[in-house]
PAVEXKOL-700699 format. One line per 4 residues: number of its first residue (from 1); for each residue x, y, z of C-alpha. Coordinates in steps of 0.5 Angstrom, whole numbers. Example, Ala and Ser with C-alpha at 12.3 -4.5 7.8 and 13.67 -1.06 7.14 Angstrom:
<rs>
1> 25:-9:16; 27:-2:14
</rs>
This chain:
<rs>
1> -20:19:285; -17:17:278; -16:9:277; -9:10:277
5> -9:12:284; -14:8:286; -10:4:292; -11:-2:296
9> -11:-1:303; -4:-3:304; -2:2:300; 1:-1:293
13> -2:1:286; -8:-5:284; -5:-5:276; 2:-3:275
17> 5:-7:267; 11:-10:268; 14:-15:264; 11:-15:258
21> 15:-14:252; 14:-7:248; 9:-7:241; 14:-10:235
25> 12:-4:231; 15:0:226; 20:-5:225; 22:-7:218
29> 20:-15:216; 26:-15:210; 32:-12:213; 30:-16:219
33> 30:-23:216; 36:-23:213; 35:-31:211; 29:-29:207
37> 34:-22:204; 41:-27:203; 36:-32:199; 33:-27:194
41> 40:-25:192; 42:-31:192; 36:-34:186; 37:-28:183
45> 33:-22:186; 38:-17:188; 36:-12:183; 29:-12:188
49> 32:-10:194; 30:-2:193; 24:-4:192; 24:-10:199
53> 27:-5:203; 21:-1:202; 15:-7:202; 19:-9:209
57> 18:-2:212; 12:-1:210; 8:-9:212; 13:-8:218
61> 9:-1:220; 4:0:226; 0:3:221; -1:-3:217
65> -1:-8:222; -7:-4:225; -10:-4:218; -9:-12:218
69> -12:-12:225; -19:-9:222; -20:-14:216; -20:-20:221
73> -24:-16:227; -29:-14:222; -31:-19:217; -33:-18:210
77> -42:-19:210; -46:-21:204; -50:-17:201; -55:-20:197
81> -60:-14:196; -60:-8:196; -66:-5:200; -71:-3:194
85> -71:-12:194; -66:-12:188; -61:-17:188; -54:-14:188
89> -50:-20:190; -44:-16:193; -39:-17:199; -38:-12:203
93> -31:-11:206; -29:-6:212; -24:-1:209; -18:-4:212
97> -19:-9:208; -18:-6:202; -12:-1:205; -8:-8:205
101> -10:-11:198; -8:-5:195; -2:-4:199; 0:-9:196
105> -2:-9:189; 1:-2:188; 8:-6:189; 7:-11:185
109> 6:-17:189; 1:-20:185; 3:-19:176; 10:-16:177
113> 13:-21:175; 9:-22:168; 9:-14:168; 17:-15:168
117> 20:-22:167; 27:-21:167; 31:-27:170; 29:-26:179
121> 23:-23:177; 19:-29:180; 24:-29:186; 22:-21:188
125> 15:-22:187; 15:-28:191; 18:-24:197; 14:-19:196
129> 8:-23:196; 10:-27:203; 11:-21:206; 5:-18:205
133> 2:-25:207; 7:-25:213; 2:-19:216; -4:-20:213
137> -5:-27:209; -13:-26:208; -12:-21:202; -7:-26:199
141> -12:-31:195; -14:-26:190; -7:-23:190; -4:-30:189
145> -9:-32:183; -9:-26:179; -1:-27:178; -3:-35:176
149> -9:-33:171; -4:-30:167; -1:-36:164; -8:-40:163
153> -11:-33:160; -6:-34:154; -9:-40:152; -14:-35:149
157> -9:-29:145; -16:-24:144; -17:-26:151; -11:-25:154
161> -10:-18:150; -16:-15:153; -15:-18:160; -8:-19:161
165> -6:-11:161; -11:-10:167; -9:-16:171; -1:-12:170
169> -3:-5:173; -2:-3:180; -9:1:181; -14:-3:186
173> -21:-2:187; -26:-7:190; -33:-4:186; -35:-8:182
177> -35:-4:176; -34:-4:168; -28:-8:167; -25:-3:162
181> -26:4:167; -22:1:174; -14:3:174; -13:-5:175
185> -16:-13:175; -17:-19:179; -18:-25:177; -20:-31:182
189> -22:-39:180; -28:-43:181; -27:-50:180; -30:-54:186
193> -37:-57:187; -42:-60:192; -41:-67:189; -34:-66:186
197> -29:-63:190; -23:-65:189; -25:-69:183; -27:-64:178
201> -28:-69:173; -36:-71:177; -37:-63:176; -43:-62:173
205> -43:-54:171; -45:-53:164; -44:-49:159; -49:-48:152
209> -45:-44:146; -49:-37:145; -48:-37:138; -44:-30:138
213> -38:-33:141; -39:-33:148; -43:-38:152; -48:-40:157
217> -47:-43:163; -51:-46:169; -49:-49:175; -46:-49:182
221> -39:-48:185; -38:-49:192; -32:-45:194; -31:-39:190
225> -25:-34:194; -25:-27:193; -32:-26:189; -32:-19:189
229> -25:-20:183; -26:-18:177; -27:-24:173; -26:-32:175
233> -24:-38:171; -29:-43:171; -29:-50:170; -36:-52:165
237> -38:-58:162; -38:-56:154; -41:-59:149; -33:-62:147
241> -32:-63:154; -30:-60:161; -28:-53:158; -25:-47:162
245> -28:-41:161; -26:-33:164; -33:-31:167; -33:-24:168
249> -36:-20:174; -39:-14:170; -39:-14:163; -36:-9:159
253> -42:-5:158; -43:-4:165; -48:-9:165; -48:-14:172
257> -47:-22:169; -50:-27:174; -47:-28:179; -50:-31:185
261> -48:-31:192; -52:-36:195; -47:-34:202; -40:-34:205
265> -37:-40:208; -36:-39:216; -28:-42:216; -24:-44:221
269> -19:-38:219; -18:-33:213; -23:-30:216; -20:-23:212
273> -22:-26:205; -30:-29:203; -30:-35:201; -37:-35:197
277> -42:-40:194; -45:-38:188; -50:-41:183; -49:-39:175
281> -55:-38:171; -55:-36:164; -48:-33:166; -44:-30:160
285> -38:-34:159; -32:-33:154; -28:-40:152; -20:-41:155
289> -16:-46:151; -18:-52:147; -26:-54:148; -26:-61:153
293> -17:-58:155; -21:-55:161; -16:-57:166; -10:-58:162
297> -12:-51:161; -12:-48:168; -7:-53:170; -1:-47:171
301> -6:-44:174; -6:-50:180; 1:-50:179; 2:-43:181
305> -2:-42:187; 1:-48:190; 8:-44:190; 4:-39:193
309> 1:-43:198; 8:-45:200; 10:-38:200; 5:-36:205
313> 6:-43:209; 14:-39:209; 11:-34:211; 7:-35:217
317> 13:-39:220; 18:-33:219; 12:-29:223; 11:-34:229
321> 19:-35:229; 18:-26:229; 14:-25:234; 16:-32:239
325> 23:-28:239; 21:-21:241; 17:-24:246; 22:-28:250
329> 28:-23:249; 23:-18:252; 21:-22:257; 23:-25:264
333> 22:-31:268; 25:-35:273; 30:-29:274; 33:-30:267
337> 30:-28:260; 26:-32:256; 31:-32:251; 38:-34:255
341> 34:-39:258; 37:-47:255; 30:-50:254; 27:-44:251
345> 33:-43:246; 32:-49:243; 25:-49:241; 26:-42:239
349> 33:-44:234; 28:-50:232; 22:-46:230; 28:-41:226
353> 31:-47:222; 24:-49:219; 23:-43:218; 29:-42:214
357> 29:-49:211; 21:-47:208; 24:-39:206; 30:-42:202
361> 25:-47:199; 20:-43:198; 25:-38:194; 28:-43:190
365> 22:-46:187; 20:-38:185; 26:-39:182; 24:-45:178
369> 18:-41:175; 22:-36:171; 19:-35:164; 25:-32:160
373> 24:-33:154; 27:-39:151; 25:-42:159; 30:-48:162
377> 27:-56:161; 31:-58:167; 28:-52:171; 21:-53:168
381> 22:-61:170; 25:-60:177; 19:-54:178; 14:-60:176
385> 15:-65:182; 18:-60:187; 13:-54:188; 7:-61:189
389> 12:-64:195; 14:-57:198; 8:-55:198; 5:-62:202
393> 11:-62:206; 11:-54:208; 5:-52:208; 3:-59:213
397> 9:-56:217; 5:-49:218; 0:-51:223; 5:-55:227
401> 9:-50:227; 5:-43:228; 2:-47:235; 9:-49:238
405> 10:-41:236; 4:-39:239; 5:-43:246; 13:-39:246
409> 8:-33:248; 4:-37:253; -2:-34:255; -3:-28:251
413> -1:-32:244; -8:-35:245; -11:-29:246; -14:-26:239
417> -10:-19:241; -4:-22:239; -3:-25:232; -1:-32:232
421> -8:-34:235; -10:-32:228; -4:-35:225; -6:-41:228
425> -12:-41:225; -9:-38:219; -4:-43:217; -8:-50:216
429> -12:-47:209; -6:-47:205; -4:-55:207; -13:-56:204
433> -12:-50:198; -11:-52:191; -10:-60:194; -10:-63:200
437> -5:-68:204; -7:-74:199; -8:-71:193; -2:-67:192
441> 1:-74:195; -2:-78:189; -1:-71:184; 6:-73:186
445> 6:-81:184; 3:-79:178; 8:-74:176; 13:-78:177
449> 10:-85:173; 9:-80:167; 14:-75:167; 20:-78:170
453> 24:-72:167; 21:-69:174; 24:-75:178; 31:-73:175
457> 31:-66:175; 30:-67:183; 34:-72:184; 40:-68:181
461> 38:-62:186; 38:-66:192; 45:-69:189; 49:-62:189
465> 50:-63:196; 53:-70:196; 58:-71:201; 57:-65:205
469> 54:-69:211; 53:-77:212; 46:-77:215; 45:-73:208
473> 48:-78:204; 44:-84:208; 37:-80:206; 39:-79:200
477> 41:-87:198; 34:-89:203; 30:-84:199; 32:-88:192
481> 32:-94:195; 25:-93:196; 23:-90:189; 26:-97:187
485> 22:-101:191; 15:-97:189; 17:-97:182; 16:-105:182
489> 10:-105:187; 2:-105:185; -1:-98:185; -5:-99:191
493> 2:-101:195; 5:-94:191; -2:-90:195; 0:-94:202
497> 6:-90:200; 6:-84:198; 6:-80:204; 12:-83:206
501> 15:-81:199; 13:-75:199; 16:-74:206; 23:-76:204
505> 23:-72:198; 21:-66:201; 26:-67:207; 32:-69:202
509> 30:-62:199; 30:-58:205; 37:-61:208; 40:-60:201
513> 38:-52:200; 41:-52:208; 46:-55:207; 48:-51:199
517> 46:-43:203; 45:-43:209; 51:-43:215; 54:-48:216
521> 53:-48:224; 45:-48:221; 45:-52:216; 49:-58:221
525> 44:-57:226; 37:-58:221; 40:-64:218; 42:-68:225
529> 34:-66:228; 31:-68:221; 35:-74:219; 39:-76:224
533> 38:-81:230; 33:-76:234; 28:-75:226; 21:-75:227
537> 21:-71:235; 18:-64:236; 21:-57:237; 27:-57:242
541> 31:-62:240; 37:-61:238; 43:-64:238; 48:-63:243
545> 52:-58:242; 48:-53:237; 51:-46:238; 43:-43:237
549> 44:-37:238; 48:-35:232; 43:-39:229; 38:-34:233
553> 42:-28:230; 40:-30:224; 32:-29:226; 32:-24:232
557> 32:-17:228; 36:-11:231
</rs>
């Protein structure tokens, strides 16, 4: 007797599977998502809709959430030596690992926008970056650093001649290998150690001129993502100062620089990618930017991974948002399907508007970094202050948001079968990457006193949309009556504070973009929740009234 025929002694099957919703496989994740394709035209992609038509289906294929399953469930190992007993210092990663990552290099999604910088072209890389990461976001840390070692990289022209073709190529190969012969490069960054973390300021790394125009450098670095790139940027203390440095993997001459791996990181999340300690001991190091500039020099760099850290953060709200709709229109419960039942539907339209408050967010700072070549300071203003506050608030939003997504699935969202319990465990690396909650807050307080062009610019963006909505209008006054009263207090008072500011900046923003570009009834229901009378409660309270399932439509797909 077969198990399907095996039987009670009543006569009724043992295991029959029903309801349970289909697989959501072949689907295509930017026709889909009509809030991420309506903000790409909006910000000037249109031009890239062929080519996100086709990233769409290819992330949304069975095929490549099966390669995305695989690089989480087989986790890269660390092999320090090889079996002769020389040391090798190289992470071995399972084939599917390397399927995603050159899927989405060969499309562009890391240097396409340097490779072709026409007005948009940020915005197209940045919704082919966050669809590759809605899927699979481990590989979008050496993606995400490559796009933003370009513009640190050409602070040293011979450098940059050398390197920069190699970073814009669409060929991908994870063997370490003389820099010259692979069909492209990638480019990570090490700058934090055990004593410093965030203060890079207490690094002790150095670097000794070698006398024929590199130099030596000998130290740690406690965080190194990616280490099988091509070559990182590397933070070191020069005889002028903390300088930058491009440390290569391998030399040009095929030759292995050191490059110790002393072991990977066991991290709560991102399991896809490695996460390295390494040790430097006479490693060859070519000088970036001006001696003792280090920071000022790898500056963009930070700036850069901070929008992608707000795209990916966007990116995993689209795909609990996905995943929570699939199941409860599939899924019945209490005579009804979950969907059309009052108090699922309006967890589900809630999770939708901060998914489409963090996409419109997201695409408009991509817009912000356009790099034509006469560059917009109002624009270069606004990117200054804005990517630091989106990149607190959405990014801090992202784990709240994957577990209220997670819990739409019950049972089986906790379970490590289905995507949004690694999404959970995904999400909270990118609110501590590239700044933590304070830090970026103080980042903020710092640009603001310095810069306060930046202040500017923000302000005007939020006031595009005066007058449009009252509780948006009572924000806004709020928000500027706080800056006053922070601009006359002690700083300590202002670092108290700072969290508060940060939030109402960033909440301002949001509601201001909702209310230029997305519907009307959207737009009205996310600025009542967030800065209305009912502001500061969880998912699934939302105004009387709110018609969510239009707002659905918007999230639901086919």
């Amino acid at each position: 007797m077969t198990v399907d025929e095996d039987v009670h002694a009543g006569g009724h099957r043992t295991h029959e599977v029903t309801n349970q919703p289909p697989e959501r496989v072949d689907v295509n994740e930017y026709l889909d998502f009509p809030v991420l394709r309506d903000a790409v035209h909006a910000f000037g992609g249109g031009w890239g809709e062929e080519r996100l038509v086709e990233a769409g289906a290819h992330v949304g294929s069975a095929a490549f959430q099966r390669a995305a399953e695989l690089a989480n469930t087989h986790e890269p190992v660390l092999r320090t030596h090889d079996r002769r007993g020389r040391r090798i210092d190289e992470v071995e990663y399972h084939p599917a690992y390397h399927e995603v990552i050159s899927a989405a290099v060969s499309r562009g999604a890391h240097t396409s926008a340097w490779a072709d910088p026409r007005p948009g072209a940020d915005v197209v890389r940045g919704a082919l970056f966050s669809l590759f990461g809605q899927v699979e976001p481990g590989h979008a840390c050496p993606v995400s650093m490559t796009h933003a070692a370009v513009p640190s990289l050409r602070h040293a022209p011979d450098l940059a001649a050398l390197w920069e073709p190699r970073l814009l190529a669409t060929g991908y190969d994870g063997a370490l290998a003389a820099p010259g012969t692979k069909p492209g490069a990638l480019v990570g960054m090490a700058m934090t150690e055990k004593q410093g973390g965030s203060d890079v300021r207490a690094n002790t790394t150095r670097a000794v001129p070698a006398g024929d125009g590199t130099h030596v450098l000998t130290g740690h670095k406690w965080f190194c993502s990616a280490p099988m790139s091509d070559a990182f940027l590397v933070l070191a203390q020069a005889p002028d100062g903390q300088s930058c440095f491009l440390v290569p993997r391998v030399l040009e001459d095929g030759g292995r620089n050191v490059f110790r791996l002393q072991r990977l990181k066991d991290k709560l999340g991102n399991r896809s990618n490695a996460s390295a300690e390494i040790e430097l001991d006479g490693t060859v190091g070519h000088l970036v930017g001006e001696p003792g500039r280090g920071v000022r020099t790898i500056i963009e760099m930070v700036q850069r991974t901070r929008l992608d850290c707000v795209h990916g953060s966007a990116a995993g709200m689209r795909q609990g948002v996905a995943e929570a709709l699939w199941h409860a229109r599939h899924r019945t419960a209490f005579g009804a399907a979950l969907v059309d039942q009052p108090a699922m539907t309006a967890v589900l339209a809630d999770l939708a508007l901060e998914s489409e408050a963090a996409t419109l967010t997201s695409m408009r700072l991509a817009a912000a970094h356009h790099v034509g070549p006469a560059g917009d300071e109002g624009e270069r203003a606004f990117r200054r202050l804005a990517t630091a506050v989106a990149k607190y608030w959405v990014c801090k939003r992202g784990p709240h948001h994957a577990y209220e997504a997670m819990e739409c699935l019950g049972g089986n969202g906790y379970t490590e079968a289905f995507p949004l319990a690694r999404r959970y465990r995904e999400q909270p690396v990118m609110a501590i990457w590239e700044g933590s909650g304070n830090v970026v807050a103080l980042d903020v307080l710092r640009a603001i006193t310095r810069e306060p062009e930046s202040l500017a610019a923000v302000d005007g963006e939020l006031a595009l949309a005066a007058g449009a909505h009252p509780d948006l209008d009572a924000h806004l006054a709020a928000t500027r009556a706080l800056l006053t009263d922070l601009a006359g207090a002690d700083p300590a008072e202002q670092q108290a504070s700072a969290r508060r500011l940060v939030e109402a900046l960033a909440v301002g923003l949001q509601a201001s973009l909702m209310v230029r570009y997305a519907p009307t009834v959207s737009a009205d229901a996310f600025v009542a929740a967030r800065l209305g009378d009912g502001r500061g409660h969880g998912y699934g309270v939302l105004p009387r009234g709110t018609d969510t399932a239009t707002i659905l439509r918007r999230h639901a797909g086919p």
